[in-house]
TIPARO-12494 format. One record per residue: residue in three letters; x, y, z of N, C-alpha, C in turn. Coordinates in steps of 0.1 Angstrom, whole numbers, plus 5000, padded with zeros to 4 digits. Layout:
// TIPARO-12494
alaXYZXYZXYZ ...
// end
This chain:
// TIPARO-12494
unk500849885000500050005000500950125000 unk500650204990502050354991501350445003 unk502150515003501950655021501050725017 unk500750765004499350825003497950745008 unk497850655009496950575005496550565020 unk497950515028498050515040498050655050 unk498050785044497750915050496450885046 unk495750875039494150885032493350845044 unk494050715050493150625054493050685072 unk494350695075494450745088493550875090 unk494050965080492351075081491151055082 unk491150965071489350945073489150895086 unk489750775091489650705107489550805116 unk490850905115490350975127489351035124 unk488651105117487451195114486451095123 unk486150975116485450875117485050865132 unk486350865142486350855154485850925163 unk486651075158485851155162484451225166 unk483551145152482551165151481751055161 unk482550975162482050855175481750895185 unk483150935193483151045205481851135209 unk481651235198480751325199479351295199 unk479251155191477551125192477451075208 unk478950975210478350915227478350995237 unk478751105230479151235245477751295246 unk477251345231476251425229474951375240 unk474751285244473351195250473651265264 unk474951225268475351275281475651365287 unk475751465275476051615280474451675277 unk473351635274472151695269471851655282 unk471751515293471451465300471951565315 unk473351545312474051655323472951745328 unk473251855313472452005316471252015319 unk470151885312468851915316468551855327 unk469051765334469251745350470251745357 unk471451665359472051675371472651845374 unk472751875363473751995364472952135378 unk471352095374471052235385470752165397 unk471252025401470951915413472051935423 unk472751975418474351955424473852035438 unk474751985450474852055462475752215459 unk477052215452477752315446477752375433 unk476752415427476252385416477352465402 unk478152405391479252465384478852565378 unk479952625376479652745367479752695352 unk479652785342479752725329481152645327 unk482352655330483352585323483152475336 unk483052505345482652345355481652205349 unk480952265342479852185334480752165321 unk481352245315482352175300482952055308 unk483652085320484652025323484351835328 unk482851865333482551725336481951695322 unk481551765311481651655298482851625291 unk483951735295485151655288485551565298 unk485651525309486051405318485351285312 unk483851285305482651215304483951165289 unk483951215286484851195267486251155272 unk487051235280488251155285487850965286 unk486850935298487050775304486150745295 unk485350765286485150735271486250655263 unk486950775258488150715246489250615255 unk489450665271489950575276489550365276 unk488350415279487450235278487750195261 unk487550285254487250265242488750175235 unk489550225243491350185235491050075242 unk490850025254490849875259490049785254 unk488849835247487949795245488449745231 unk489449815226489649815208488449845204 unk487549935210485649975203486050015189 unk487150065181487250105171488150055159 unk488549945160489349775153488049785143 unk488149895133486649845121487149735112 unk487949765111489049685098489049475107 unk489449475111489149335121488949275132 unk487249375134486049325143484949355133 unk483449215142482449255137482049365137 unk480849385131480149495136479349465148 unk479349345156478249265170479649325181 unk480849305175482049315187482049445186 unk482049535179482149705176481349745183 unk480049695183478949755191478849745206 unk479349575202479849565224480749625230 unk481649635223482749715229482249845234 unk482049955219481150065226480150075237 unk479649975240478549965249479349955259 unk480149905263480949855277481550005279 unk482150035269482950165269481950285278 unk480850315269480150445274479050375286 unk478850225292478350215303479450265313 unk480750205312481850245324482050385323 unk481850465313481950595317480650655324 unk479550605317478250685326478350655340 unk479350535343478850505360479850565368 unk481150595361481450665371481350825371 unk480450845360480550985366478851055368 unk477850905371476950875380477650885396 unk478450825394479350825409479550925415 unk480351015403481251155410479751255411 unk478851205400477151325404476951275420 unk477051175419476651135438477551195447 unk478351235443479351245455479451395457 unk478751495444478551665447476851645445 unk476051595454474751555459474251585467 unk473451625473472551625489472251485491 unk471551435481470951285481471251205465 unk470851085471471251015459470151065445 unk471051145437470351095422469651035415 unk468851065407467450995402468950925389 unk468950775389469850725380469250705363 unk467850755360467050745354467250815340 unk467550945342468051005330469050905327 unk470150925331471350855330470950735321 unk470450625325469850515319469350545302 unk468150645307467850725293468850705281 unk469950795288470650855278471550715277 unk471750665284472850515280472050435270 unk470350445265470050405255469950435245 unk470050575242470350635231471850615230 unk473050625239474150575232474450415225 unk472850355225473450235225472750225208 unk471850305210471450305196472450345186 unk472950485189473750515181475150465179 unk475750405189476750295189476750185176 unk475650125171474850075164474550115148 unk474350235149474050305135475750345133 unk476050385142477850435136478750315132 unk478450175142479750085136478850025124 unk477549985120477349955106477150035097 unk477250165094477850285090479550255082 unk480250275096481450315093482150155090 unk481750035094481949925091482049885077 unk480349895072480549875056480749965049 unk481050105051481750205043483150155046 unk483850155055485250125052485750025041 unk484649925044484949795031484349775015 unk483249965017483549965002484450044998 unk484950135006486250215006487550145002 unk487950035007489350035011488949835008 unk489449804995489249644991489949535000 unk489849435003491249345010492649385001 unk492849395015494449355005495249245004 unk495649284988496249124982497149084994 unk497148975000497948925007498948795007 unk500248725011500748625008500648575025 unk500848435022501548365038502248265038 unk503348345043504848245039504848215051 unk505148115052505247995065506747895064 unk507047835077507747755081506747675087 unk506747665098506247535109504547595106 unk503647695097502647735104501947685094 unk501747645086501747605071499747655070 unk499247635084497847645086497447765089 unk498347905085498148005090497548105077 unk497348035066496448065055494948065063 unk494447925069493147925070492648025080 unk493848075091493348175103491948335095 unk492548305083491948435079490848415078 unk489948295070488848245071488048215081 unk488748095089488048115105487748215109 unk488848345115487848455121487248515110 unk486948525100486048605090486848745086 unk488048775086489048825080489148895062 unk488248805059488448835043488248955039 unk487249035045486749145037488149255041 unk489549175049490449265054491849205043 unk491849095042492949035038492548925025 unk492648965014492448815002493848755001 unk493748605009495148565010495248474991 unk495948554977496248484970497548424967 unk498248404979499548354977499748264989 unk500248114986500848075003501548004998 unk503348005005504147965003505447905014 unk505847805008506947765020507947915017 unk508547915033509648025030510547975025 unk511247855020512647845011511547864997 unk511047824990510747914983510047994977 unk509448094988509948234991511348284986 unk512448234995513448294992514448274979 unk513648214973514148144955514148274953 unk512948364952512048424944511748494949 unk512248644954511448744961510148814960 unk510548814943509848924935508248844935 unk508548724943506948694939505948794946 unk506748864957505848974969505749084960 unk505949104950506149224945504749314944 unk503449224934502449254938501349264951 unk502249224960501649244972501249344980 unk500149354988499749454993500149415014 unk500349305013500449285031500849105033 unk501649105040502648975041502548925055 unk502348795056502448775071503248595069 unk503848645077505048575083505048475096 unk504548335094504748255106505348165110 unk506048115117506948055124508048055117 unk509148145108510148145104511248185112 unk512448125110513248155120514348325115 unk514548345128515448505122515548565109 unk516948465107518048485095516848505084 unk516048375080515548385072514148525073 unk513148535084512748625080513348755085 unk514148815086515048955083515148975066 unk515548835061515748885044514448965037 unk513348835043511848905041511549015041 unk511549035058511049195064512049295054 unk513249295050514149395048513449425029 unk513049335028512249325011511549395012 unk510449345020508849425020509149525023 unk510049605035509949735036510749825024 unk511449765018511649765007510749834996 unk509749775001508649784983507549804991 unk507649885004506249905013505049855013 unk505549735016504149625017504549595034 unk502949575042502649565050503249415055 unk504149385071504249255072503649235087 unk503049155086502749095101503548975105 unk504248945118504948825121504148755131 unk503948645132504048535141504748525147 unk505448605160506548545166506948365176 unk508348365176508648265177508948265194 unk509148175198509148205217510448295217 unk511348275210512448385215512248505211 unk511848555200511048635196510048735213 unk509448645215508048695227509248735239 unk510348655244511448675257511748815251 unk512948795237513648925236512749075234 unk511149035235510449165234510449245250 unk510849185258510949195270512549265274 unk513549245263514649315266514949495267 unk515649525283516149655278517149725274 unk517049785264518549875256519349915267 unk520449885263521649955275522750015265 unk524050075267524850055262525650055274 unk526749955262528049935268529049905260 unk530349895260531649895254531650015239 unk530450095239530250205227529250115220 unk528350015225527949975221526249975221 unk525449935213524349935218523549765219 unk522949755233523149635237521549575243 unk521049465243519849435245520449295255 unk519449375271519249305283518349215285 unk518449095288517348985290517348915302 unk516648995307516648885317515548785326 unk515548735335514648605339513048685339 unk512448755333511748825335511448885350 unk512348975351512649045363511049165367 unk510849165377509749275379510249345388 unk509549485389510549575399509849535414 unk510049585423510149575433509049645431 unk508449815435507649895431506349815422 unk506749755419505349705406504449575417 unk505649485424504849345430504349435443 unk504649505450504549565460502849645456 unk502649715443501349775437500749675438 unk501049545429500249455423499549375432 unk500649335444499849295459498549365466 unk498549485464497749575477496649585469 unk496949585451495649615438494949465445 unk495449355447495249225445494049225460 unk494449265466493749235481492649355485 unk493049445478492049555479490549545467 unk490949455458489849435447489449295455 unk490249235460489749075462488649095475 unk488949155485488149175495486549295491 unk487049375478485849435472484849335466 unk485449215459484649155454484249025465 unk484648975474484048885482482948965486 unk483149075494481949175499481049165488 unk481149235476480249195468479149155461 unk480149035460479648905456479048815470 unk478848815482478548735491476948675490 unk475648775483474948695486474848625470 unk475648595464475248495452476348375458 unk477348395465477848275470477348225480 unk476748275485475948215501474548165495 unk473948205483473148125474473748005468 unk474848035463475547915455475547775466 unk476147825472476747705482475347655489 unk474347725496473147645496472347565482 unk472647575472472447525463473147395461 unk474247385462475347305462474647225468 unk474847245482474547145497473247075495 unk472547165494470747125489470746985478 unk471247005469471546945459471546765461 unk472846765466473446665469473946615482 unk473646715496474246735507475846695508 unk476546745497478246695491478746855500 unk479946815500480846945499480747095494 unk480647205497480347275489481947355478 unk482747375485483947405481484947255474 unk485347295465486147155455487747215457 unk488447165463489947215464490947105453 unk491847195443492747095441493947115434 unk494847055433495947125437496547185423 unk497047295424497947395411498647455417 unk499647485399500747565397500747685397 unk501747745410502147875410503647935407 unk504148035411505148085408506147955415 unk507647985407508947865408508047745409 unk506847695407506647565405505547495418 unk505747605427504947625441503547525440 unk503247415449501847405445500747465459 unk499547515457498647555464497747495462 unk495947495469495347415465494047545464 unk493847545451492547625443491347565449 unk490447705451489047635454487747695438 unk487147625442486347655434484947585441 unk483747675437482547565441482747435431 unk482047285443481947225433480747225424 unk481247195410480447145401480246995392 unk480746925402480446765403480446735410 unk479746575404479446485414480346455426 unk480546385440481646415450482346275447 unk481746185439482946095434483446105418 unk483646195416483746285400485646205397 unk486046235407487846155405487946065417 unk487345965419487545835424488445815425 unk489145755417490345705412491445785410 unk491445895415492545965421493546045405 unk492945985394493546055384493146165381 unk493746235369493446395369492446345354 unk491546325357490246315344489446475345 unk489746515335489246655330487946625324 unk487046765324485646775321485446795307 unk484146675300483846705288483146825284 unk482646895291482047005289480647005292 unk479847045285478147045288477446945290 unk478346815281477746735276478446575290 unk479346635300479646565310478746515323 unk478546395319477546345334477546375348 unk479146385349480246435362479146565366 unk479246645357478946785360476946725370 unk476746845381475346835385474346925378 unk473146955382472647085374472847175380 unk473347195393473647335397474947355391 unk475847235390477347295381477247375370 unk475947305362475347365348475447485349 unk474647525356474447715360475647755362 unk476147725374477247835380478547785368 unk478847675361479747715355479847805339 unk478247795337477847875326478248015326 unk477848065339478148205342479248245352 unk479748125353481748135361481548135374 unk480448135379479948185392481248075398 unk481047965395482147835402483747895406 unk484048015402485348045405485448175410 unk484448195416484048305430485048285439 unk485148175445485948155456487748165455 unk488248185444488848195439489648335445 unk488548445447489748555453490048525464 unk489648405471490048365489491948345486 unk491848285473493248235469494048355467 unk492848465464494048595458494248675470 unk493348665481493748705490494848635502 unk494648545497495748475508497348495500 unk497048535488498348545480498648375471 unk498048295476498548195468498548225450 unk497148295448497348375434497548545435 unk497648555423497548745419495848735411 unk495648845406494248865402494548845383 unk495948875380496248895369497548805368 unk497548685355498948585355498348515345 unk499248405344499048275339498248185346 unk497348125343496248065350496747935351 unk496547865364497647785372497047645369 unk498247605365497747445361497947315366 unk497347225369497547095378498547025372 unk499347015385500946935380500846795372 unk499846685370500246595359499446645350 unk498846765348498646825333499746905329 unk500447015338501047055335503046965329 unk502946885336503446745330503646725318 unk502346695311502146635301502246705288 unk501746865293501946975285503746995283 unk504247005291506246995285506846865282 unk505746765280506546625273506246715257 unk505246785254505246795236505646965237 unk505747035253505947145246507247185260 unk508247205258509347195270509147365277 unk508947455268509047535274507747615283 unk506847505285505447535288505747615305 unk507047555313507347585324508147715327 unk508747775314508447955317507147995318 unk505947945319504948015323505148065345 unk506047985350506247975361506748065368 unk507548125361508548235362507648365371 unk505848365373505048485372504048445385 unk503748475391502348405399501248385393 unk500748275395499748265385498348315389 unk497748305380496848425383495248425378 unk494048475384492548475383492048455365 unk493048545362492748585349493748635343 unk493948635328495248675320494948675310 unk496548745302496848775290496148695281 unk496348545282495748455270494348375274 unk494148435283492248425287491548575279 unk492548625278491648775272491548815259 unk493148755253493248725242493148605231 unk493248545238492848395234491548365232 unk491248255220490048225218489548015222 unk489047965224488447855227489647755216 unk489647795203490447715197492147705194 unk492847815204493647885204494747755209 unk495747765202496647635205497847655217 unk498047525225498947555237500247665233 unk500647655223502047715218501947865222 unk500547875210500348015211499748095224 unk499047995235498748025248499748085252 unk501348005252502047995260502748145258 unk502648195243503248295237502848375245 unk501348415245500948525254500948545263 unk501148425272501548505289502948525289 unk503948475281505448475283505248635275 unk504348675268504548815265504248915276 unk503048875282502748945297503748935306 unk504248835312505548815316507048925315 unk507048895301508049065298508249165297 unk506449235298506249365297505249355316 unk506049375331505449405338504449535338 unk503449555341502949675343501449715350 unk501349785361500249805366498749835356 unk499549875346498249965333498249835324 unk498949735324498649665316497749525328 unk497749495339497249475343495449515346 unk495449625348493949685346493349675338 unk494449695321493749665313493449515307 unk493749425315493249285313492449265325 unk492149325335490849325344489949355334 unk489849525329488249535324488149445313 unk489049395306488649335293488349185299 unk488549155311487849025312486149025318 unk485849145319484949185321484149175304 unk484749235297484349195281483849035279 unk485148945280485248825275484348705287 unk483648785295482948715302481848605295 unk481148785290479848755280480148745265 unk481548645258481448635248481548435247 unk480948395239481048285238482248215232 unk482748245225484548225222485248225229 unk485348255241486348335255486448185260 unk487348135268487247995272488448025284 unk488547975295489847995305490547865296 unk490847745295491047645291491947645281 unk492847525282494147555271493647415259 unk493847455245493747305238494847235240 unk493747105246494747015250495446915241 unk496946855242497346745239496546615242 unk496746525229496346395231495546385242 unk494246455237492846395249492746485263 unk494046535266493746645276492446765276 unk491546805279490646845276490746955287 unk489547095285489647225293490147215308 unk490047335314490947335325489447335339 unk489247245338488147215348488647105355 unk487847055370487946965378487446855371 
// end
């Protein structure tokens, strides 16, 4: 694609976006003025009232980047719309919050609501709008997929529904690929999977070459070295790796985040667990809590609770037999429910509070699964390197059919980039991938190993 094409495109987007902004703001700032604004105990002057609709547009575009609400190019238009929905509910509530907090009494939450349904409409008309305009605007582009070990990374485009982004008419082994460069020539966007260095550097150095777009697959050393810091030394310039180090400052945040949300959410959450577990007990007069044992940080084992949702002789036989899913006898009908809607891993912040987990990691795996997983994949045990954790990187990113390799890629990516902000932002987005049915905690398993249930 030449730089014009690529200025063209970035203008119109931002416009595009823009115009996003301003319809979800517009509902909220009509709503502001014609009630809360003359309710207030201190009531603003005019730029006091701009100022709480630009805060309203600030945690707006903020949700909206986590959300990816504006990925037109490769999201639906069902994911475009949810996103924005999540986006402008989290901003109406909290600055329903901050209206409560310059209040006499609590606020009529009513308008508010109002107006969150007109943003939902319009949320709606703008992403199939700007959705199928973008895709009569801007055709797929010609694409190739040169492979080593990925040879199946042609079909990825198909599966997620990709086409109207990418027409893959070339797929090629990369030796030859590198017979023949010039075959990229007509290309508009190159993606690159599992090749090693040497060989794609020649690639990448081509395409940028002839300004065609390249996406890489990285390889696990690839995902470590993205974690290295620049230093120099000897006049040199030098790239630091090390055991995925975190600062002191960051575990010290990530603990007090961990115990201060975990004890928000037990409070919380207490009367659906205090429902649950009479449900349980009722049931079957069994156990209400299912403990068993996983992997934490250096290899540590602790023992996970979860309600149960099987039968109380579900592992008899002492082996680690994993759940077929919906269609598992093991499971009871109250498992049915609570594991439908996750409720079964409530108890779970008892573990984040006691510290055996963090709220954010690699989600901790039973030692003869995790076993069996480094007989076909050895490096499955740098996941360990991290505390493992409620929810993560490749729970958020990951999809149900997502393969161990590439699991593993993503939390050893989380792993090298510590960060409080990047932590938060895999809390709200698991708030996203709650209510998506693609979303899975579970790793595809080796030979018969099946999801990550009891």
């Amino acid at each position: 694609m030449n730089n014009k094409m690529h200025v063209l495109r970035s203008l119109l987007f931002r416009f595009v976006k823009l115009i996003n902004v301003l319809l979800i703001t517009a509902p909220f700032m009509f709503c502001w003025y014609a009630y809360y604004a003359e309710r207030l105990y201190s009531p603003f002057f005019r730029r006091g009232n701009w100022a709480i609709v630009a805060l309203f547009m600030v945690i707006y575009i903020a949700y909206v980047k986590i959300y990816d609400a504006f990925a037109v190019s490769t999201s639906r238009i069902g994911e475009l719309v949810y996103s924005q929905i999540l986006a402008a509910g989290f901003a109406d509530a909290i600055l329903y919050v901050i209206t409560y907090l310059l209040t006499k009494f609590v606020p009529s939450p009513l308008p508010l609501l109002a107006a969150f349904g007109v943003q939902m409409v319009l949320a709606v008309v703008w992403s199939m709008v700007v959705h199928n305009g973008y895709f009569a605007l801007f055709p797929p582009l010609r694409s190739a997929v040169i492979y080593d070990r990925r040879p199946e990374l042609e079909t990825l485009v198909t599966r997620y529904r990709m086409e109207k982004k990418f027409n893959v008419v070339l797929a090629k082994d990369v030796s030859a690929c590198l017979t023949d460069l010039a075959m990229l020539d007509e290309m508009e966007a190159v993606f690159l999977g599992g090749i090693h260095s040497h060989e794609r550097n020649i690639i990448l150095k081509y395409c940028l070459e002839k300004n065609i777009d390249v996406y890489v697959i990285p390889r696990l050393g690839d995902t470590i070295m993205s974690g290295a810091k620049r230093t120099h030394m000897f006049h040199l310039p030098i790239l630091h790796v090390g055991w995925f180090h975190q600062p002191a400052e960051y575990l010290i945040i990530k603990r007090l985040m961990d115990m201060v949300i975990s004890i928000a959410a037990l409070v919380g959450t207490s009367p659906v667990m205090l429902v649950t577990a009479l449900a349980i007990h009722m049931e079957d007069s069994g156990p209400v809590l299912y403990r068993q044992k996983r992997l934490t940080r250096d290899g540590k084992e602790f023992c996970l609770l979860k309600f149960r949702s099987m039968r109380v002789d579900a592992e008899n036989d002492g082996a680690a037999v994993l759940s077929g899913g919906e269609s598992d006898s093991r499971v009871t009908r109250v498992g049915r429910v609570i594991r439908r809607h996750r409720i079964d891993e409530l108890p779970q912040f008892i573990n984040v509070l006691r510290g055996d987990m963090a709220l954010v990691g690699p989600r901790p795996e039973r030692p003869e699964i995790a076993a069996e997983y480094e007989k076909a994949l050895p490096e499955f045990g740098l996941r360990l390197k991290g505390k493992a954790g409620l929810t993560g990187y490749a729970q958020v990113y990951g999809k149900y059919n997502t393969q161990p390799y590439d699991k593993l890629q993503m939390d050893l990516m989380y792993l090298s980039h510590p960060s409080i902000v990047e932590d938060l932002r895999i809390l709200f987005l698991t708030v996203k991938v709650l209510f998506m049915k693609e979303s899975t905690e579970g790793w595809s398993a080796p030979k018969g190993i099946d999801e990550d249930r009891e």
